[in-house]
SEFIZA-3560 file (N, C-alpha, C; in Angstrom, 3 decimals):
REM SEFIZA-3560
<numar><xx>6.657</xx><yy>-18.342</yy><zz>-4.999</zz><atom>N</atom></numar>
<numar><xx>6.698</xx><yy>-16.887</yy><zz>-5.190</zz><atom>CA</atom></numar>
<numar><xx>5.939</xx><yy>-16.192</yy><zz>-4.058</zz><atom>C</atom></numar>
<numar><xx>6.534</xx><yy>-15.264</yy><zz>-3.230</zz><atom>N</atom></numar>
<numar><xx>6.145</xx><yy>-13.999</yy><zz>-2.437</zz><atom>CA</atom></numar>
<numar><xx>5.452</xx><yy>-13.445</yy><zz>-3.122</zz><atom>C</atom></numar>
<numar><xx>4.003</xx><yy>-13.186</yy><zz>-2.767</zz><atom>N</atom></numar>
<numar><xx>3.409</xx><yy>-12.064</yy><zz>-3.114</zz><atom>CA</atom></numar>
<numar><xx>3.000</xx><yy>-10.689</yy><zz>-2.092</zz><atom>C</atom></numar>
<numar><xx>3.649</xx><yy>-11.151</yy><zz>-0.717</zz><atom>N</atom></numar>
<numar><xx>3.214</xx><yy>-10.314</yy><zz>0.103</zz><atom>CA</atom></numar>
<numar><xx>3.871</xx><yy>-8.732</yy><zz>-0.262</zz><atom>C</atom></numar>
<numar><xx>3.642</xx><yy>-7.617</yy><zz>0.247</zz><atom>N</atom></numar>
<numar><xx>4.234</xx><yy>-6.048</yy><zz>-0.381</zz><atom>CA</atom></numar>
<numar><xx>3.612</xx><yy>-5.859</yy><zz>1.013</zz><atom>C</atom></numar>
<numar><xx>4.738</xx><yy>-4.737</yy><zz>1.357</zz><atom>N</atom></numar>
<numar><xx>4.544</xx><yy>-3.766</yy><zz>2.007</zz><atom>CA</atom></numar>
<numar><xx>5.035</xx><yy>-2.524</yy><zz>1.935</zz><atom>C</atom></numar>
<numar><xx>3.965</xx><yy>-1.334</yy><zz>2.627</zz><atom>N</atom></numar>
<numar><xx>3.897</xx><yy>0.061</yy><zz>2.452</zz><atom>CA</atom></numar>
<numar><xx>5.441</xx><yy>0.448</yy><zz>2.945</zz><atom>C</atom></numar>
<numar><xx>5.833</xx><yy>1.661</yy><zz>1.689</zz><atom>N</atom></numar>
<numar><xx>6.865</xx><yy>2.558</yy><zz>2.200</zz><atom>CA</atom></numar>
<numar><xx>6.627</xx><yy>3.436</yy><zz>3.152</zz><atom>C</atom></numar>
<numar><xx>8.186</xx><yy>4.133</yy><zz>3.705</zz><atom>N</atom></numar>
<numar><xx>7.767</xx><yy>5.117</yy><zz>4.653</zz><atom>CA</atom></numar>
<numar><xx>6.521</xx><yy>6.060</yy><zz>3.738</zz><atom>C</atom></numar>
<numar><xx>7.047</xx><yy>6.325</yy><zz>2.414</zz><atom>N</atom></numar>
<numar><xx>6.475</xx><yy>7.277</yy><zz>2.001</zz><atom>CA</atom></numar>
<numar><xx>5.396</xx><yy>6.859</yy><zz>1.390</zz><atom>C</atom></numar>
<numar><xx>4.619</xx><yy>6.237</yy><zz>1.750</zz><atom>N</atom></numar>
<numar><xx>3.092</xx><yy>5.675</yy><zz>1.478</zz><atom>CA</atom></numar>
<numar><xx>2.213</xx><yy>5.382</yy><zz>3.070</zz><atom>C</atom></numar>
<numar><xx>3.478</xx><yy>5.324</yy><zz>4.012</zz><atom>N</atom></numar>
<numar><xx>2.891</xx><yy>5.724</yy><zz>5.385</zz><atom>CA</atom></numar>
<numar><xx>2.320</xx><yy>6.445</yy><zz>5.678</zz><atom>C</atom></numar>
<numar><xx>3.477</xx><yy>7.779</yy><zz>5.362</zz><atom>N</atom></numar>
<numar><xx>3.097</xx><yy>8.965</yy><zz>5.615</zz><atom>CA</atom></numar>
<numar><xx>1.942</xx><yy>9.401</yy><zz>4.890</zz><atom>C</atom></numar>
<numar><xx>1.789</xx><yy>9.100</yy><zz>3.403</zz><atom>N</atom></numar>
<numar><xx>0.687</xx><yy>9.540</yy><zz>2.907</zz><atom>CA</atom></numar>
<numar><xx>-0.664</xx><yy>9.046</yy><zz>3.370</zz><atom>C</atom></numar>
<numar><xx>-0.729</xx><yy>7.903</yy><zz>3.899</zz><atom>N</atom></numar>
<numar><xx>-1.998</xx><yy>7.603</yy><zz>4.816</zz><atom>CA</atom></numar>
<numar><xx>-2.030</xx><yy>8.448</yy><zz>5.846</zz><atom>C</atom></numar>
<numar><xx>-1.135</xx><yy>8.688</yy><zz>6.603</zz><atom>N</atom></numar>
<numar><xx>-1.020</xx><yy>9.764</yy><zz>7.928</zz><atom>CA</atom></numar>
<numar><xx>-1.438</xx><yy>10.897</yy><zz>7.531</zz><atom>C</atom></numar>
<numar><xx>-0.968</xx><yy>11.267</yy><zz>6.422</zz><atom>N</atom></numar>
<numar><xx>-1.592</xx><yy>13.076</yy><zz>6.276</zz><atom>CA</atom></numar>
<numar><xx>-2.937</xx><yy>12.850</yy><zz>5.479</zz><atom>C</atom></numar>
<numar><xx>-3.424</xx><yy>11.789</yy><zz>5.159</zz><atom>N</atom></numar>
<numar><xx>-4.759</xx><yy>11.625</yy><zz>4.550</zz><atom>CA</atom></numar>
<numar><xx>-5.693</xx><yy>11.478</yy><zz>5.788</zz><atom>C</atom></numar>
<numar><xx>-5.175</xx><yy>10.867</yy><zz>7.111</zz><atom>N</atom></numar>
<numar><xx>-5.451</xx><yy>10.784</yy><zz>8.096</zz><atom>CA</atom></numar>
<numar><xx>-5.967</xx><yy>12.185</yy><zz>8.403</zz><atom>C</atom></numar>
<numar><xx>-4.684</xx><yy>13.062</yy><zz>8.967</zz><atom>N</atom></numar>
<numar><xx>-4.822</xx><yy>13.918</yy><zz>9.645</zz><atom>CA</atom></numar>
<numar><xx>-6.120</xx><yy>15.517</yy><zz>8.668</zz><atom>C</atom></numar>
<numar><xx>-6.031</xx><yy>14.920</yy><zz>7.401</zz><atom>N</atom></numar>
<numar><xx>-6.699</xx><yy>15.974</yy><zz>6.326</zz><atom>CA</atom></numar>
<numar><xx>-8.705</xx><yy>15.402</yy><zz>6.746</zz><atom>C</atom></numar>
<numar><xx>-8.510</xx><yy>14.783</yy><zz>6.953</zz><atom>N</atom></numar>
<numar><xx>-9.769</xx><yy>14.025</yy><zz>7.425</zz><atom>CA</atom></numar>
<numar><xx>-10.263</xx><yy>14.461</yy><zz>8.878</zz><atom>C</atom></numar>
<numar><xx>-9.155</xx><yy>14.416</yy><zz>9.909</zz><atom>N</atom></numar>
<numar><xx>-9.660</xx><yy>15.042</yy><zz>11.100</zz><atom>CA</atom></numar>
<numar><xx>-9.784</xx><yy>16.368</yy><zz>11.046</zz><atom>C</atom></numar>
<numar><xx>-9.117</xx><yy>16.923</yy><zz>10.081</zz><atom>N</atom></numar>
<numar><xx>-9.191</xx><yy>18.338</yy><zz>10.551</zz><atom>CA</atom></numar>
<numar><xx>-10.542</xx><yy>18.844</yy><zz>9.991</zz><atom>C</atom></numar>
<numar><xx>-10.613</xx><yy>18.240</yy><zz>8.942</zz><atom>N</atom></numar>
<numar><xx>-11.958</xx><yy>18.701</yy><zz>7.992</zz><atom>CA</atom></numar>
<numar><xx>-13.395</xx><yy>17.802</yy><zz>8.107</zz><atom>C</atom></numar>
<numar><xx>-12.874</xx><yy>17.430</yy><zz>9.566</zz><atom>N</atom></numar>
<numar><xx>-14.038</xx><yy>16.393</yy><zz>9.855</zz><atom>CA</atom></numar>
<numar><xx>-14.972</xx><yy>15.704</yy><zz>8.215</zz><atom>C</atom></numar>
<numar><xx>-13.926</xx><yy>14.833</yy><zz>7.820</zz><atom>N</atom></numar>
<numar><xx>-14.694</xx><yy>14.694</yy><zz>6.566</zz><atom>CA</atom></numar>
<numar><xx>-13.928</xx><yy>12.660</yy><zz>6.137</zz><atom>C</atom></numar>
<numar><xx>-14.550</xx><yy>12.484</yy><zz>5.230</zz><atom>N</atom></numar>
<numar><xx>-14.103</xx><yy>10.931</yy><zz>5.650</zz><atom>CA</atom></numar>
<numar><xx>-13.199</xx><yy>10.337</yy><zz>4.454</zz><atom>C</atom></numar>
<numar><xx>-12.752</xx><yy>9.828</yy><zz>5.422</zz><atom>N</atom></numar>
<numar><xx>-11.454</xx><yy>9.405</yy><zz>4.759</zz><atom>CA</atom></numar>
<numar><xx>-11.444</xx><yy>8.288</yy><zz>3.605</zz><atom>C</atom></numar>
<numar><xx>-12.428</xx><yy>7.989</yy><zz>3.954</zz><atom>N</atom></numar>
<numar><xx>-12.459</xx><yy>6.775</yy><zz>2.523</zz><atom>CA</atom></numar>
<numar><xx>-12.058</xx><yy>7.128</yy><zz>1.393</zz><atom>C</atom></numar>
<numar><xx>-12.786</xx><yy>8.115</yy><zz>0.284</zz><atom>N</atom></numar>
<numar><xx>-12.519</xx><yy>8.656</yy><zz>-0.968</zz><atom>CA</atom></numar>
<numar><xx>-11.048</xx><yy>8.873</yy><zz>-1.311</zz><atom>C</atom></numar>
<numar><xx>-10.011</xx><yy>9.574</yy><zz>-0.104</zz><atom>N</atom></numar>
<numar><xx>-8.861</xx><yy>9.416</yy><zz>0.008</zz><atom>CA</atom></numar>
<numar><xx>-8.294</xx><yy>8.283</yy><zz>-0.601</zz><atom>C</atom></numar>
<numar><xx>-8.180</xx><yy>7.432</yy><zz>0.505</zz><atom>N</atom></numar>
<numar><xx>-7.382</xx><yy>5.768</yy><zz>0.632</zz><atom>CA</atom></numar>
<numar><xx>-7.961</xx><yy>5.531</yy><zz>-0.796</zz><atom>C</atom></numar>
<numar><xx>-9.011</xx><yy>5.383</yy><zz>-1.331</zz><atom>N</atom></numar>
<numar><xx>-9.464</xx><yy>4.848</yy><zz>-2.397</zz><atom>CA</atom></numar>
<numar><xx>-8.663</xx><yy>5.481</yy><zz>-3.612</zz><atom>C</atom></numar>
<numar><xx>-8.666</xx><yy>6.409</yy><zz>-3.577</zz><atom>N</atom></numar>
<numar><xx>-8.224</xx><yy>7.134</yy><zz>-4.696</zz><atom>CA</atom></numar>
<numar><xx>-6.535</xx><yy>7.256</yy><zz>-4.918</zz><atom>C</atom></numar>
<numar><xx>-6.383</xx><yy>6.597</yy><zz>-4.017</zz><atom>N</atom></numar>
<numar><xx>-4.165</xx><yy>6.444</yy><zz>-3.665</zz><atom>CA</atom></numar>
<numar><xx>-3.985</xx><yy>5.545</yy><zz>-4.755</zz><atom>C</atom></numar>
<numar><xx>-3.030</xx><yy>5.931</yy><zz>-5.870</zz><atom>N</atom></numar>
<numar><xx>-2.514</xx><yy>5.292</yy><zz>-7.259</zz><atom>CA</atom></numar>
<numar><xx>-1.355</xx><yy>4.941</yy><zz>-6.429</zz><atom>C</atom></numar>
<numar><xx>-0.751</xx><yy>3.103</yy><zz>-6.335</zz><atom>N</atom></numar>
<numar><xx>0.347</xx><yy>2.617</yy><zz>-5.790</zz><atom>CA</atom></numar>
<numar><xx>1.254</xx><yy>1.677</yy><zz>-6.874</zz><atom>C</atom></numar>
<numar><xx>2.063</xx><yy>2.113</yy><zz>-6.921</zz><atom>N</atom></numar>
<numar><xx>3.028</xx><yy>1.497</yy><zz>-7.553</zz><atom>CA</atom></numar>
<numar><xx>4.182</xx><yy>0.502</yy><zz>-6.623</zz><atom>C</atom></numar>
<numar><xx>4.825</xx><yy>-0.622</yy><zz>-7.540</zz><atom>N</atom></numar>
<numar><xx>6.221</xx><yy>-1.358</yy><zz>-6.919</zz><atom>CA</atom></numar>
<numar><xx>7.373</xx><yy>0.052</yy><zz>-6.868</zz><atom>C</atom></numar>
<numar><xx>7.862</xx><yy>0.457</yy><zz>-5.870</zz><atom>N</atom></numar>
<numar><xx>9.164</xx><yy>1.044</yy><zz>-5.918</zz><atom>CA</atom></numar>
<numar><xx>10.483</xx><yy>-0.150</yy><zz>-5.747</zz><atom>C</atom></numar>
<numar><xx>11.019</xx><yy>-0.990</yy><zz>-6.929</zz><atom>N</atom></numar>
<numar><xx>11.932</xx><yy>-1.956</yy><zz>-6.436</zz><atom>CA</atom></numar>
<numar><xx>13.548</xx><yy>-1.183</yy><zz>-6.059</zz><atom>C</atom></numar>
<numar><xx>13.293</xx><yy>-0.046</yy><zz>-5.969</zz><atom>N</atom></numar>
<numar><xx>15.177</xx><yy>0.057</yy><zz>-6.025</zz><atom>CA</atom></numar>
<numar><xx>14.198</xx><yy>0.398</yy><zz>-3.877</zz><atom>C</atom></numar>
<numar><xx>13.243</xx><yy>0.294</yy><zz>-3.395</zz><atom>N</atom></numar>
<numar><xx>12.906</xx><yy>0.272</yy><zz>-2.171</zz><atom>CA</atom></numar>
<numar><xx>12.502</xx><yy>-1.437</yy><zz>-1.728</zz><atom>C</atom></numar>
<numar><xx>13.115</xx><yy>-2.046</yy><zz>-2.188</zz><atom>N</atom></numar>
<numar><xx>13.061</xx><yy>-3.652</yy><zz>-2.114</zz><atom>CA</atom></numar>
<numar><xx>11.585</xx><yy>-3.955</yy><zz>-2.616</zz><atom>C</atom></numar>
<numar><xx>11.079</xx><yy>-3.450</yy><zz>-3.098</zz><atom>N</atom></numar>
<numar><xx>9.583</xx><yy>-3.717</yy><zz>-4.091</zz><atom>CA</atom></numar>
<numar><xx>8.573</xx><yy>-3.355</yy><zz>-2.952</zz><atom>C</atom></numar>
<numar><xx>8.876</xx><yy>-2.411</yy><zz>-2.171</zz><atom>N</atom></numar>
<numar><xx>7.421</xx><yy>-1.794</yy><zz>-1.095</zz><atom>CA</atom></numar>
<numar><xx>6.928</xx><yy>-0.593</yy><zz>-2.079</zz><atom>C</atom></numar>
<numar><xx>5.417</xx><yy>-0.802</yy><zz>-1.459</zz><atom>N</atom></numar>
<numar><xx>4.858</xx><yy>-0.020</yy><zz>-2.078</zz><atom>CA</atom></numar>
<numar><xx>4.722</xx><yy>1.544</yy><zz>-1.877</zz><atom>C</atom></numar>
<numar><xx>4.692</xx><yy>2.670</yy><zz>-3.290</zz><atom>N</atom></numar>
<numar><xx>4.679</xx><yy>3.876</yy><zz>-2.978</zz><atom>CA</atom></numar>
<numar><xx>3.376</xx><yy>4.803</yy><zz>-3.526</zz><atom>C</atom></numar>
<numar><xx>3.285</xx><yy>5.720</yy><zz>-3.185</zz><atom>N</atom></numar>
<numar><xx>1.897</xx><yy>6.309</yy><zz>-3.610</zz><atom>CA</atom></numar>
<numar><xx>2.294</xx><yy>7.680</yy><zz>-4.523</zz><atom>C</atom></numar>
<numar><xx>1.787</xx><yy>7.582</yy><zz>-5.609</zz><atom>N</atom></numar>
<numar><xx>2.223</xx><yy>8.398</yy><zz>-6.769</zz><atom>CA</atom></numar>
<numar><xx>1.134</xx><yy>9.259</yy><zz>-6.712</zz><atom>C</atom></numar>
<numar><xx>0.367</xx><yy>9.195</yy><zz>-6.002</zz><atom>N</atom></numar>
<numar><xx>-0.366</xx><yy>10.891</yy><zz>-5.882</zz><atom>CA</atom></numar>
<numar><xx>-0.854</xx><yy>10.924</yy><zz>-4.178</zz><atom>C</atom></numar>
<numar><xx>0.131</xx><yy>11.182</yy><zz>-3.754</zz><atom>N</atom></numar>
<numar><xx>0.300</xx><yy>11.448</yy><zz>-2.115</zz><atom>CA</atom></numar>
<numar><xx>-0.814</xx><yy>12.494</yy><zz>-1.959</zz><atom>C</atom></numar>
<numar><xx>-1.368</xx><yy>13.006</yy><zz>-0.519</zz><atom>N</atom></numar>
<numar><xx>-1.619</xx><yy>13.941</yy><zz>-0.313</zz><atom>CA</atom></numar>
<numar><xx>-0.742</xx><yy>15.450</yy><zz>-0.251</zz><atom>C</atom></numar>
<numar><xx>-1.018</xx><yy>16.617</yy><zz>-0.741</zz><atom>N</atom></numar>
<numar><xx>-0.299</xx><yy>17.755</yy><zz>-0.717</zz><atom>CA</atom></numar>
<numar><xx>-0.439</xx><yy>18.541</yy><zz>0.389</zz><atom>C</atom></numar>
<numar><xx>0.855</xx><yy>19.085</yy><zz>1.012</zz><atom>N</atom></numar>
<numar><xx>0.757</xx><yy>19.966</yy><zz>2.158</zz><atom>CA</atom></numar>
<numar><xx>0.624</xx><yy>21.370</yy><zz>1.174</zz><atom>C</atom></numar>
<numar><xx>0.436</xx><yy>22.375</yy><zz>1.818</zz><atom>N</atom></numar>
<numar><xx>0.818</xx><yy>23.504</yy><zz>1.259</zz><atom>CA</atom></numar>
<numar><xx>0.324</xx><yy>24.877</yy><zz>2.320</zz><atom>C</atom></numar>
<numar><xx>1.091</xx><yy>25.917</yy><zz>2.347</zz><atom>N</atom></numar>
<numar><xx>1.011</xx><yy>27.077</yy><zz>3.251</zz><atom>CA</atom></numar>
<numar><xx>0.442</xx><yy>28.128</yy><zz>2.557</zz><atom>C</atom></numar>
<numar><xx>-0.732</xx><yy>28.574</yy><zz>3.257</zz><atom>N</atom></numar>
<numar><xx>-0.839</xx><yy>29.739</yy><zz>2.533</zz><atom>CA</atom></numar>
<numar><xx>-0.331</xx><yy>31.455</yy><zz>2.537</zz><atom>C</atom></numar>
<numar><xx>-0.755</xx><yy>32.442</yy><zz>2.182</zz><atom>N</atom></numar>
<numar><xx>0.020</xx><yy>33.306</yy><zz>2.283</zz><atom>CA</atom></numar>
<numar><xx>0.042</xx><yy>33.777</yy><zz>3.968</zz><atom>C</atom></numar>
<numar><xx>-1.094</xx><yy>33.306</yy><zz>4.585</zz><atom>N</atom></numar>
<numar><xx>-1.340</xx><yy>33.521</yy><zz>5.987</zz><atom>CA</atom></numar>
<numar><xx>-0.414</xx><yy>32.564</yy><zz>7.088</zz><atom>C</atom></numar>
<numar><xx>0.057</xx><yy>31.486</yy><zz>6.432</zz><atom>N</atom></numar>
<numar><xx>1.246</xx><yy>30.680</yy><zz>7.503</zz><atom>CA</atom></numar>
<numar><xx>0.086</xx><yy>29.408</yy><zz>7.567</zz><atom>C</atom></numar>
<numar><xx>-1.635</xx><yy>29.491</yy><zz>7.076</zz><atom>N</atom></numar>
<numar><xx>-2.129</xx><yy>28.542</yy><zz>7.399</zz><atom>CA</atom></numar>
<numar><xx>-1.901</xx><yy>27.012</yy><zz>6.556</zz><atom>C</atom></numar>
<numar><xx>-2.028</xx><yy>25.658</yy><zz>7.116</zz><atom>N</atom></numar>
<numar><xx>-2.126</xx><yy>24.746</yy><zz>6.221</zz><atom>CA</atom></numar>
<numar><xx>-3.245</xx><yy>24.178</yy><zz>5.688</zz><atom>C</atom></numar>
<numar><xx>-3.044</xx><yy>24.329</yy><zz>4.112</zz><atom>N</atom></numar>
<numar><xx>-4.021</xx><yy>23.435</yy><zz>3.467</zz><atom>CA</atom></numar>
<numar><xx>-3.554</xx><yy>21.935</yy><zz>2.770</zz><atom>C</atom></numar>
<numar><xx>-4.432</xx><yy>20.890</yy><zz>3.202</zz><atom>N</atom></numar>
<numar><xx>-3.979</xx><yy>19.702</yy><zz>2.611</zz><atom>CA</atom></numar>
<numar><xx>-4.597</xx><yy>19.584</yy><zz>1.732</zz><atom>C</atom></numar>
<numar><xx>-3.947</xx><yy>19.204</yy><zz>0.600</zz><atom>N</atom></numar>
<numar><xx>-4.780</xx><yy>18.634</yy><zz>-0.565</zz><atom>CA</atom></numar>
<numar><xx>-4.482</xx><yy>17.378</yy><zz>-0.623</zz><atom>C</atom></numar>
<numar><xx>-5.773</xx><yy>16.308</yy><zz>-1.710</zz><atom>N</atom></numar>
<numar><xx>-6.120</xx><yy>14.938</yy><zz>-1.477</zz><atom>CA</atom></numar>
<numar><xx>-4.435</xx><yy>14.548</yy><zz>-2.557</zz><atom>C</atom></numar>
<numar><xx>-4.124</xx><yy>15.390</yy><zz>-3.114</zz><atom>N</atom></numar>
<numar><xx>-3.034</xx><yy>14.671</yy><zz>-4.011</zz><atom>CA</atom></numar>
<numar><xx>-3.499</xx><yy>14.697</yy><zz>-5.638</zz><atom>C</atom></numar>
<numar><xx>-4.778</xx><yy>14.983</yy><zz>-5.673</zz><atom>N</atom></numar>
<numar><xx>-5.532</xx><yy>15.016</yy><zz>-7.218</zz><atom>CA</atom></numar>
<numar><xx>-5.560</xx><yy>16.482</yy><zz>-7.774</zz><atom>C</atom></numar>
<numar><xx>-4.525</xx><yy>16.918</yy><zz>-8.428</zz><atom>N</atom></numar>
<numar><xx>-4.391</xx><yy>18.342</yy><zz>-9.101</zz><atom>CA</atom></numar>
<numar><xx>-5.269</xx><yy>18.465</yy><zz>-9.647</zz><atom>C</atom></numar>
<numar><xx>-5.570</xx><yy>17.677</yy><zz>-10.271</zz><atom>N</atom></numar>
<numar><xx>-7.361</xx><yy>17.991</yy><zz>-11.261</zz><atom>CA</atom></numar>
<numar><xx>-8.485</xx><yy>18.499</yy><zz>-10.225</zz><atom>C</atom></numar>
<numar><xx>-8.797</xx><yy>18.566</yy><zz>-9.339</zz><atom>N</atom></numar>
<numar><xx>-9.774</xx><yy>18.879</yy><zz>-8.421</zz><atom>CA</atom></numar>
<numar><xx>-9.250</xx><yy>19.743</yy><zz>-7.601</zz><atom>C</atom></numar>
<numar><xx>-8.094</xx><yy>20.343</yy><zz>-7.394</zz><atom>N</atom></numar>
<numar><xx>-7.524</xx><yy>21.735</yy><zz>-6.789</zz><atom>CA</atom></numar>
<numar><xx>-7.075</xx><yy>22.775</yy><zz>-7.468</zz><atom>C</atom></numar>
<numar><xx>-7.132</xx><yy>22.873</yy><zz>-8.371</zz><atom>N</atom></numar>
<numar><xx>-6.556</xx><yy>23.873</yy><zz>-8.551</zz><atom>CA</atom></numar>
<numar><xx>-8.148</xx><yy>24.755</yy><zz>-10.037</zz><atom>C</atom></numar>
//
């Protein structure tokens, strides 16, 4: 039995914008990555996906705010 898994695009990306939410806010990224809930997506050949991604969002000014993906702590 394979146990190896690997990340979806869309668990890529969510490291990337956890990435980029970190540089911008000069603030560290650990708590992020830690806090990423991953599930098997098998209809994606069983790679893994992240069920509370980071959130983009625009504000009324055109600016972006990222959120960590945890609605309980934004809103």
């Amino acid at each position: 039995m394979n146990n190896e898994m690997q990340l979806s695009d869309q668990a890529l990306g969510a490291v990337m914008m956890a990435l980029q939410k970190s540089l911008l806010q000069e603030s560290d990224i650990v708590p992020v990555l830690k806090g990423f809930k991953f599930v098997v997506d098998e209809s994606l050949s069983g790679e893994l996906v992240v069920k509370n991604p980071p959130l983009v969002r625009i504000d009324t000014d055109g600016h972006m705010i990222l959120n960590d993906g945890d609605e309980s702590k934004n809103d």
